[in-house]
Backbone as numpy.savetxt, mean C-alpha at the origin, in Angstrom:
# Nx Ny Nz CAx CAy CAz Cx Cy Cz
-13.25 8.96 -0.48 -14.08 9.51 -1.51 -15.44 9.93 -0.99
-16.39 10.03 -1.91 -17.52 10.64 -1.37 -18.46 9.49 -1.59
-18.50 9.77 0.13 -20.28 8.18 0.13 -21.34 8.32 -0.49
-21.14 9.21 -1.07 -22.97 9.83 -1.40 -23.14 9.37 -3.43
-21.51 9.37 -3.56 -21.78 8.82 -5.10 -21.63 7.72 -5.25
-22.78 7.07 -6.64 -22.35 5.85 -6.46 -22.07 6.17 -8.34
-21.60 4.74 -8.96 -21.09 3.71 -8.52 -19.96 3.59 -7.28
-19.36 2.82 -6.42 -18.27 2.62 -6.04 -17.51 1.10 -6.09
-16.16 1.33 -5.34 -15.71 -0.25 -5.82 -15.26 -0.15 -4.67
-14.86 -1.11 -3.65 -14.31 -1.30 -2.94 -12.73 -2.06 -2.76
-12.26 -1.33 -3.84 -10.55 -1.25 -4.35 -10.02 -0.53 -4.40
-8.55 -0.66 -3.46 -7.48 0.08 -2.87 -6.50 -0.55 -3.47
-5.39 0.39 -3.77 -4.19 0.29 -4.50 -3.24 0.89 -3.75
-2.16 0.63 -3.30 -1.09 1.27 -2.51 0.12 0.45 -2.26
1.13 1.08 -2.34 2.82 1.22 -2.60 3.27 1.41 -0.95
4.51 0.99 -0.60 5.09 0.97 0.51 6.39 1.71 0.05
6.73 2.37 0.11 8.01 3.23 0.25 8.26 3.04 -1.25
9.55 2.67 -1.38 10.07 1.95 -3.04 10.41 0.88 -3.07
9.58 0.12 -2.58 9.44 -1.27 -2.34 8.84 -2.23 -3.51
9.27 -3.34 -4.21 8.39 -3.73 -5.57 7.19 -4.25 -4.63
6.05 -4.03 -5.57 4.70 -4.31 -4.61 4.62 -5.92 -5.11
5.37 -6.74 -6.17 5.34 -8.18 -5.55 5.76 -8.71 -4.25
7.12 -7.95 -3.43 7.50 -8.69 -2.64 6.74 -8.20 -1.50
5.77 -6.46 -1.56 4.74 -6.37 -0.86 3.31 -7.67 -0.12
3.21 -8.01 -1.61 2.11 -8.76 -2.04 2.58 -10.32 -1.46
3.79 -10.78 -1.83 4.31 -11.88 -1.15 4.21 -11.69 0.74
5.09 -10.94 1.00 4.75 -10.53 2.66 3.69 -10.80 3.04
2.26 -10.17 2.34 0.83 -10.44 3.26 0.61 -11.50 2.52
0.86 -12.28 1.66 0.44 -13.66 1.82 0.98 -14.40 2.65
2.43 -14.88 2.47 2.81 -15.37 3.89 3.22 -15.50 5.40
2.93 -13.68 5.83 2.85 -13.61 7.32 1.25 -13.73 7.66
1.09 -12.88 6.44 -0.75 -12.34 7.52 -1.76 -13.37 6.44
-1.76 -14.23 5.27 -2.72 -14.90 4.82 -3.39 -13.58 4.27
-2.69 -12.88 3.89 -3.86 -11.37 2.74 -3.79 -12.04 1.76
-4.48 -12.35 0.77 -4.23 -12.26 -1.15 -4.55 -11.00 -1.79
-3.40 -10.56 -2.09 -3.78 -9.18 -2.98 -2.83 -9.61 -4.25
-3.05 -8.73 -5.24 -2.57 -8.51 -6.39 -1.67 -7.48 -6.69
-0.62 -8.03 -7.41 0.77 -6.92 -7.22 0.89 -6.68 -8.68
1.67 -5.40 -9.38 1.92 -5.19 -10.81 1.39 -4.04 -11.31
1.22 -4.14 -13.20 0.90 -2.76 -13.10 -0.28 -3.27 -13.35
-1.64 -3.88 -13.21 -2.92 -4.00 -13.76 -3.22 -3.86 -15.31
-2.56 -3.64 -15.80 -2.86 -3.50 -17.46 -2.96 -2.18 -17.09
-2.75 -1.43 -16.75 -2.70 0.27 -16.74 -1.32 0.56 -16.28
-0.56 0.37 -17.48 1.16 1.39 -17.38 0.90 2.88 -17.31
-0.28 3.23 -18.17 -0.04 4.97 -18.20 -0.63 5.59 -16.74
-1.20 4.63 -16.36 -1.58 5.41 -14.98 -0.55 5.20 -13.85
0.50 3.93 -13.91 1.72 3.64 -13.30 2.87 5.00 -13.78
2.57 5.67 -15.02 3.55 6.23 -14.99 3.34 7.67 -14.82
2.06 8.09 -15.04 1.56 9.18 -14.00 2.11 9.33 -13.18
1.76 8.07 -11.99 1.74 8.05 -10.95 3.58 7.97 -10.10
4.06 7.58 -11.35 5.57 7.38 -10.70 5.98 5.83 -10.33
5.08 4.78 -10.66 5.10 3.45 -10.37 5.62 2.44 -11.36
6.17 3.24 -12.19 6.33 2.12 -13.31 7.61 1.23 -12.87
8.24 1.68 -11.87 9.12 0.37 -11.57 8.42 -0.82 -10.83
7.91 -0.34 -9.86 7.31 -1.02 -8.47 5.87 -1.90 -8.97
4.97 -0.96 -9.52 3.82 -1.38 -9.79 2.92 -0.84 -8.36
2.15 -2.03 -8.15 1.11 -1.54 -6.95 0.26 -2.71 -6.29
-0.14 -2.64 -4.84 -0.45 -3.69 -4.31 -2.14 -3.47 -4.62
-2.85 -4.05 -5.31 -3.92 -4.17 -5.11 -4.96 -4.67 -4.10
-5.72 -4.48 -3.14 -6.10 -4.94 -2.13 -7.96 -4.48 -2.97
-8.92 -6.00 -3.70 -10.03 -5.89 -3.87 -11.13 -6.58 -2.82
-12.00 -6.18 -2.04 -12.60 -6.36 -0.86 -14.11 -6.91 -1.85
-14.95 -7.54 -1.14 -15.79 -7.40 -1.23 -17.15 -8.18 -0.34
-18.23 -8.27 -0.64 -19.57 -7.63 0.26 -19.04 -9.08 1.04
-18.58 -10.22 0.80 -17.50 -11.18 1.83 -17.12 -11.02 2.87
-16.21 -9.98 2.69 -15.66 -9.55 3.70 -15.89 -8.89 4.22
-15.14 -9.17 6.17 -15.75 -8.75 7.23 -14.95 -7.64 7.64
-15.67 -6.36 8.47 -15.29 -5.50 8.57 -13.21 -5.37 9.77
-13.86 -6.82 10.29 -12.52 -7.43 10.62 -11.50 -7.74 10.05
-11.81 -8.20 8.63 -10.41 -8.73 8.09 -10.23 -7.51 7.24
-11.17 -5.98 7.10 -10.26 -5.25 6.81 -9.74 -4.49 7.23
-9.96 -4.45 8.57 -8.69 -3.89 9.65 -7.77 -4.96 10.41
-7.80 -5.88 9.78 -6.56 -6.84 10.04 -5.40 -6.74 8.68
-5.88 -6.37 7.96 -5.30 -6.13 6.51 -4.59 -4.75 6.61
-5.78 -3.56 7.16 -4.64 -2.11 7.59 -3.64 -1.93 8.92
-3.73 -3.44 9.30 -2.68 -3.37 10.27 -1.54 -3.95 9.45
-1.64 -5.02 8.99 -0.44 -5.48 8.43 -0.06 -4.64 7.10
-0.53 -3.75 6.57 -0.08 -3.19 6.02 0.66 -1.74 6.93
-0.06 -1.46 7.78 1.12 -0.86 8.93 2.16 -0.99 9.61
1.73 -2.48 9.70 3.27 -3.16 10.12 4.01 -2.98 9.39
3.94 -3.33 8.07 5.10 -3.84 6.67 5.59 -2.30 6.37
4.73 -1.23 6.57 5.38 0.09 6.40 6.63 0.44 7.02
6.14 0.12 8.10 7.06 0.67 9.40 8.31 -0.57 9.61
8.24 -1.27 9.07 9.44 -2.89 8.77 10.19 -1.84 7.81
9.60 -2.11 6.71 10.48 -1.25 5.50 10.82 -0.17 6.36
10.02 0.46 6.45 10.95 1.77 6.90 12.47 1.76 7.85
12.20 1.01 8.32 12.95 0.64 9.67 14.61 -0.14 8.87
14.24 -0.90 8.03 15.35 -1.19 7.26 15.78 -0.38 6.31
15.11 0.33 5.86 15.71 1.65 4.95 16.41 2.63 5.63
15.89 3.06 6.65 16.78 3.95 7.67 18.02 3.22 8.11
18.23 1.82 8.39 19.23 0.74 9.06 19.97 0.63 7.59
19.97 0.77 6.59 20.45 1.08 5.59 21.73 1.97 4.99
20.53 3.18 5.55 20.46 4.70 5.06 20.32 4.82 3.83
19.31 4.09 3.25 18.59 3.93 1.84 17.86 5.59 1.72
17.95 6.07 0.50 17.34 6.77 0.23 16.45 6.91 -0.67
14.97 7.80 0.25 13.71 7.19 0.01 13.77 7.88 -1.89
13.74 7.70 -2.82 13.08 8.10 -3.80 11.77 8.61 -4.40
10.87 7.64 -4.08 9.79 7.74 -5.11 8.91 9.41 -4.39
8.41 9.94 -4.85 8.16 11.25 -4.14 6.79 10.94 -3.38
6.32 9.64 -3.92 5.08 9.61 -3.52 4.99 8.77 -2.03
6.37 7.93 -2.11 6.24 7.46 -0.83 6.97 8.65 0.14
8.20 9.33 -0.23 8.32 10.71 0.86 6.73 11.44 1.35
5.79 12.08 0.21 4.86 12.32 1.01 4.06 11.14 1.90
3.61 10.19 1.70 2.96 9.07 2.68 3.65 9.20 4.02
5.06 9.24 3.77 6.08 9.46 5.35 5.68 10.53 5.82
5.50 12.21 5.18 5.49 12.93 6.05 3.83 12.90 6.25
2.93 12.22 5.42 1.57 12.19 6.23 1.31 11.49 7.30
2.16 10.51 7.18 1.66 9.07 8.26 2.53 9.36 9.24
3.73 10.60 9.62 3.95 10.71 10.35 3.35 12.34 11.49
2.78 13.02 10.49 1.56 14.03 11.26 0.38 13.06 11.35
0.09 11.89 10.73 -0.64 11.47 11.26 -0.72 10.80 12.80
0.55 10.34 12.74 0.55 10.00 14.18 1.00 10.85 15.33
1.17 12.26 14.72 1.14 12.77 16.20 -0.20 13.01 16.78
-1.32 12.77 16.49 -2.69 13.13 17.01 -2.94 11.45 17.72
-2.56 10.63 18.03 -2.50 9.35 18.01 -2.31 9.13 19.51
């Protein structure tokens, strides 16, 4: 977003493939010690905007606490858990649905060709 406006919050919301974001939310509690919040937040109409009304969404809320370390220990394990899922969905041959996680795949994978 843009640094220059304020208010801001330092809350991120994000989905792993078509994955329910409880068993997201379970994963980084018990590999990596994350606590985030999984579901729809009391906002269904923005879950169904968004295409989430099955899954919900991992909430990840930061604040002036936390160190700029544990939140790139947090976008790793959420890199990891991408690329897990993914890896079993392909070992599958699950097919990806939600449209929003197909685009994340084809971003995060031009993302890594500059890498």
């Amino acid at each position: 977003g843009n640094y220059e406006q304020f208010p801001r919050a330092p809350i991120l919301s994000l989905n792993i493939l078509d994955y329910d974001s409880g068993e997201i939310a379970d994963a980084l509690a018990q590999d990596y010690g994350i606590m985030t919040r999984a579901g729809a937040h009391c906002a269904p109409l923005m879950h169904k905007a968004l295409g989430t009304e099955k899954t919900g969404a991992v909430r990840f809320s930061f604040s002036y606490f936390n160190t700029e370390e544990e939140v790139e220990v947090a976008a790793r394990a959420v890199k990891e858990l991408a690329l897990e899922y993914r890896q079993e969905m392909e070992a599958r041959n699950l097919e990806i649905n939600n449209e929003s996680a197909r685009q994340w795949l084809l971003d995060y994978e031009i993302r890594n060709l500059y890498e």
